[in-house]
N, C-alpha and C positions, 0 to 999 in steps of 0.2 A: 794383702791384696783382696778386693773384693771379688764373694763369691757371685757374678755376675754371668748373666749367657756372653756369648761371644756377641750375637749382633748386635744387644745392650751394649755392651763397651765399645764397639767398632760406630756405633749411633754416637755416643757421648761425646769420644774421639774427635768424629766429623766435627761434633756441634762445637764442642767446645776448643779445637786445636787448629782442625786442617785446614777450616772456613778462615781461620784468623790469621792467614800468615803470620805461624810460626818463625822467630830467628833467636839465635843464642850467640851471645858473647860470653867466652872466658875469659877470666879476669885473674894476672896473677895478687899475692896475697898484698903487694905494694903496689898494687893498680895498673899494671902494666896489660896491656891484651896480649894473651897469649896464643888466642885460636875465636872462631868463629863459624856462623852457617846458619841455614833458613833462609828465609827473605828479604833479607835487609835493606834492602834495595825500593821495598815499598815503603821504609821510614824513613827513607831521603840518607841511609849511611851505605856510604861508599868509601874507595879508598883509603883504605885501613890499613895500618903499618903495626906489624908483629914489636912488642919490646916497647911500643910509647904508650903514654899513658892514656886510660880509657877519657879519662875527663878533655882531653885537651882533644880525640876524635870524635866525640860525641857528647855533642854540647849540653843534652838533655841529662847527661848522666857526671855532669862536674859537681865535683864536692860531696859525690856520695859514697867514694872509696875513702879507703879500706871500712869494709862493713863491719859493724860490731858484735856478728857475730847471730845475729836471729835473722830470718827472712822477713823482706820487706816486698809490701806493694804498693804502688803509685799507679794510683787509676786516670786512665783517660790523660797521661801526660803527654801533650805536645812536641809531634816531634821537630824535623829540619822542615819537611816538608807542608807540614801546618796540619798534619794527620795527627790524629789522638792514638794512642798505645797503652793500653796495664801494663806495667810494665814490673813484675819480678826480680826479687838481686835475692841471689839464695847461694849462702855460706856453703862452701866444702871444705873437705881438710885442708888441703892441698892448695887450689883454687875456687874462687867465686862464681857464681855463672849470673848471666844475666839476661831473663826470657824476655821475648817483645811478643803481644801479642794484641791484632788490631782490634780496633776500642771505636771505632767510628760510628758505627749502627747503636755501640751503647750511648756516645754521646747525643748522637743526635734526637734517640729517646728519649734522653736527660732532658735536653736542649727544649723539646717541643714539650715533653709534662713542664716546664718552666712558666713557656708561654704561656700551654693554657692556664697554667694556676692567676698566673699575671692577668692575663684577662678575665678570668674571673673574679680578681677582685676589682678590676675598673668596672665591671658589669654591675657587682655589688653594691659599689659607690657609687655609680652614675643614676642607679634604679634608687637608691635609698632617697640622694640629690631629689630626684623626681617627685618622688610621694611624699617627701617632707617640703620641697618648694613649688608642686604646682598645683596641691592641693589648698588652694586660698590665699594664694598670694601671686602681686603681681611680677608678670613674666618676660618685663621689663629690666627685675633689678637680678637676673639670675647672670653668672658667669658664663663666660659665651663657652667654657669646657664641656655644661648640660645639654643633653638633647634637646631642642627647643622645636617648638610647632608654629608654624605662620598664622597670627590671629586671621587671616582670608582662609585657612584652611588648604588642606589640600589631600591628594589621594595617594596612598601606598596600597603595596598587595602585602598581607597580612594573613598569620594564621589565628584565632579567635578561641579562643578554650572557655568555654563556660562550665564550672563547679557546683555542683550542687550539696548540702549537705543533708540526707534524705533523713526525713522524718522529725526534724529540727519543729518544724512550725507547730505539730501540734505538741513536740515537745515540751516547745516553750508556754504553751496554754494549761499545761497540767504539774510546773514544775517550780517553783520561787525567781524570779528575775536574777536573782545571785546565783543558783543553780545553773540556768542556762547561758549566763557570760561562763563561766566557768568553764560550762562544755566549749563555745567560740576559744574562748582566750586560751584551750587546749589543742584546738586544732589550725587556726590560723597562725600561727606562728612557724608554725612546721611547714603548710602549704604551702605559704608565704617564701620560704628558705627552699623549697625542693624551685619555685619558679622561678626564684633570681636564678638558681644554681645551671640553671638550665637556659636563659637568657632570655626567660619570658618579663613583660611587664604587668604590673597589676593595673587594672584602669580602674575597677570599683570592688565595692563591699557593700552589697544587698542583702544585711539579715544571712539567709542563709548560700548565698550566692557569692561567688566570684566571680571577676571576669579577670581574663588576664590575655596580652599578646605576645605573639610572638615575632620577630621581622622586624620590630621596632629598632631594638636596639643593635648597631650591628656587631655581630659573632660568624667564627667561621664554620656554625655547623646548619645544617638545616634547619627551619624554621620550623615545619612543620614535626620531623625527626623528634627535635628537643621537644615539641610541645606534645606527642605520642610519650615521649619517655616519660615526664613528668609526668604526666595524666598516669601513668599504670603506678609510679613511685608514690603522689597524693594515695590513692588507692589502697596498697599496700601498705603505708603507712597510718592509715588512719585509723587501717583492718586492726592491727596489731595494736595501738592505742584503746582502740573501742574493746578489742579483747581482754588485755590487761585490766581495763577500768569499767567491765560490763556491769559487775556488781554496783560498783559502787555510783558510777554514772543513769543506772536504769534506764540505757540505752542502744541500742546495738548500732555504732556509730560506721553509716556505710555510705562513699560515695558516688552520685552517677555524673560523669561528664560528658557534652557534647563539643565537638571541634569542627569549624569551618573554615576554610581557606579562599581568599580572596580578594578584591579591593574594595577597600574602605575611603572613607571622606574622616580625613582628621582634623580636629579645631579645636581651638579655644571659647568656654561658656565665661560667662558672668563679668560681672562688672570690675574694676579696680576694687582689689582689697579684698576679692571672691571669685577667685576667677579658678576650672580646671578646665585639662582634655578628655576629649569625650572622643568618639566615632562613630559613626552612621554610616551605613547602608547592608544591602541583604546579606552580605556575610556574617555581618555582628547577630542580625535577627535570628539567621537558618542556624548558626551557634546555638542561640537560644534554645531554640525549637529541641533542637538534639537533644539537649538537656535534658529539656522535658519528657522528652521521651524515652530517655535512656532508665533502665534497671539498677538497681543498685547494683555496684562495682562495675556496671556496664560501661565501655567509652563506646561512644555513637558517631563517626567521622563522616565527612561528605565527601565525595567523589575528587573533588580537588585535592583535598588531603591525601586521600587512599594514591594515587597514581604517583606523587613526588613520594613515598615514603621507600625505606633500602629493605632491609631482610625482616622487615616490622611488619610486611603484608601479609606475611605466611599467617598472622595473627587476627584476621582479620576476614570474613563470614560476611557474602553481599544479601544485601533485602532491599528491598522498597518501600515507603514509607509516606503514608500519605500526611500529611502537617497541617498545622492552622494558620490559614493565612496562605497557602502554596495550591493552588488549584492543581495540577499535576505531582501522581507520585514520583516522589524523586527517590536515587538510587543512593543507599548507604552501607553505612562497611559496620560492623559492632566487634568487638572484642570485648569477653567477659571476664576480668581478671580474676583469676580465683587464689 
C-alpha cells in the first residue's frame, strides 16, 4: 500500500472511483453470477438472476468468460444504455469480479481531441488547396469543396496579423543572396505550419513580411484568440531557431507583429491565367501600421482585437499610439513575449 496522507488518498478515491459510479459483478469460475452491487443501474443492468450466466445478462460482457487467468481492461465499452464504461474482469481464486466504472467524460474527450484533429487536417488541405490554386491560376476551374471569393468582391470581419522579420533587410544587403534565402527558407516554413495549425490564412509574402488571416476559413475557435496564440508561438519559435543558429546565421533572428481586427473588402486581382485574393480596407492597413511599430518579439493588437480576446488580456499593457496615416491617436494593447 502506498505510503500516502489520508486526504491524498481520500482525493484519488473521489477522483478516480466515487465520481464514476462504481458497480461489481461476481462471477463464478464457469460464468455463472454469483453476487453483485454499486450502480448498475446507470449501465442500463438490471434484473439479474443469481446461477445464469453472466454473458446471456449482460450483453456487453458475452464471450469473455471464463477468464484466462490475468486482468483485463476494455476501455470506454458500450453499454445497454449507449453509456461508455472501463470496464475491468480481474481473476480470483475462487471467483472472478467484474468492475464497471463510468468512461463518459473520457470518451467524450476522446470524441472532441478527434474532431479537432479532423479539422485540422481539412483546415490544412483546404489552406494548402488555396495557396497552391489561387495563387495564378484561374478560379473558375477549382472544386466547389475550396473556399472561393466572389470576383465582385465582398466584405467579411476579419482578424489581420502582420509579421515582420526584423532586421532581414539590411541583412540581406551585407550577406550573399544564398545566405539570406537560407535564413527565409528557415523560418517560413515553420511560420507558415504554426498559421495553418491555428486556422489562420496566408494572403502574401513580402521579402521580409507576412500577411496572414484569420476568420476566413471556418474553425470553431476564435479568430482573433487563434491569431494571439500563433503570434506569441511564431515568436517563440523563431527566438529558439535564431538562438540555436546565432553563430552560424550572424543573426539575432527576432519577430515583431502587429494584429487588427475588423472588416475588410475581399476580391479577386488579375486577369485569366494570373489571377489572386487580395483585401482592402483600414483594418489590413492599421495591421500594418502595428507592425511597424511593434519592438522586436513585440505583438501590437488594436482595440477590437484586445476586447474579443479570453484569459490572453491579462497579457496585454494599454498605450496610445499615434500612426502614419491615422490623424488621431489610437488606443493599443502590446505584449512583449520574452
Amino acid at each position: 500500500m502506498l505510503d500516502l496522507p489520508s486526504p491524498i488518498l481520500n482525493y484519488i478515491h473521489t477522483l478516480a472511483v466515487e465520481n464514476r459510479s462504481p458497480a461489481y459483478l461476481l462471477v463464478e469460475k464457469d460464468g455463472r453470477l454469483s453476487d453483485w452491487g454499486g450502480k448498475l443501474e446507470a449501465y442500463g443492468v438490471n434484473d439479474l438472476q443469481k446461477g445464469e450466466y453472466i454473458g446471456k445478462q449482460v450483453f456487453f460482457l458475452e464471450g469473455l468468460f471464463p477468464l484466462n487467468g490475468s486482468p483485463i481492461c476494455i476501455p470506454c465499452m458500450k453499454t445497454e444504455y449507449g453509456l461508455s464504461a472501463d470496464v475491468h474482469l480481474v481473476p480470483g481464486e475462487e471467483r472472478d469480479w467484474v468492475l464497471l466504472l463510468d468512461a463518459t467524460l473520457e470518451e467524450s474527450q476522446h470524441r472532441l481531441m478527434q474532431q479537432q484533429g479532423n479539422e485540422l487536417n481539412l483546415l490544412r488541405e483546404e489552406h494548402w488547396k488555396i495557396l497552391n490554386q489561387y495563387f495564378g491560376k484561374d478560379i473558375t476551374q477549382l472544386p466547389q469543396a475550396v473556399l472561393t471569393f466572389q470576383d465582385r468582391g465582398e466584405r467579411r470581419d476579419v482578424t489581420i496579423l502582420s509579421i515582420h522579420i526584423c532586421g532581414l533587410t539590411s541583412y540581406s544587403e551585407n550577406n550573399p543572396p544564398e545566405v539570406v534565402f537560407k535564413t527565409l527558407n528557415l523560418c517560413i516554413p515553420i511560420m507558415m505550419q504554426i498559421l495553418i495549425d491555428e486556422a489562420g490564412i496566408v494572403n502574401k509574402i513580402t521579402g521580409d513580411v507576412i500577411t496572414a488571416f484569420f476568420g476566413v476559413i471556418a474553425s470553431t475557435g476564435c479568430p482573433k484568440n487563434q491569431a494571439i496564440k500563433a503570434a506569441r508561438d511564431i515568436i517563440e519559435a523563431i527566438a529558439e531557431i535564431g538562438e540555436a543558429r546565432k553563430g552560424e546565421l550572424g543573426l539575432t533572428l527576432e519577430i515583431a507583429i502587429g494584429i487588427a481586427s475588423g472588416p475588410v473588402t475581399f476580391g479577386i486581382l488579375g486577369s485569366k491565367g494570373s489571377r489572386m485574393f487580395t483585401a482592402i480596407g483600414y483594418y489590413v492597413n492599421l495591421a500594418a501600421c502595428l507592425e511597424s511599430q511593434a519592438r522586436p518579439s513585440e505583438i501590437l493588437i488594436d482595440e477590437n482585437t484586445f476586447q474579443e480576446l479570453d484569459e490572453m488580456k491579462k497579457y496585454f499593457l494599454e498605450s496610445f499610439l499615434l500612426l502614419k496615416g491615422i490623424v488621431e491617436p489610437i488606443r493599443t494593447y502590446s505584449c512583449l513575449v520574452k
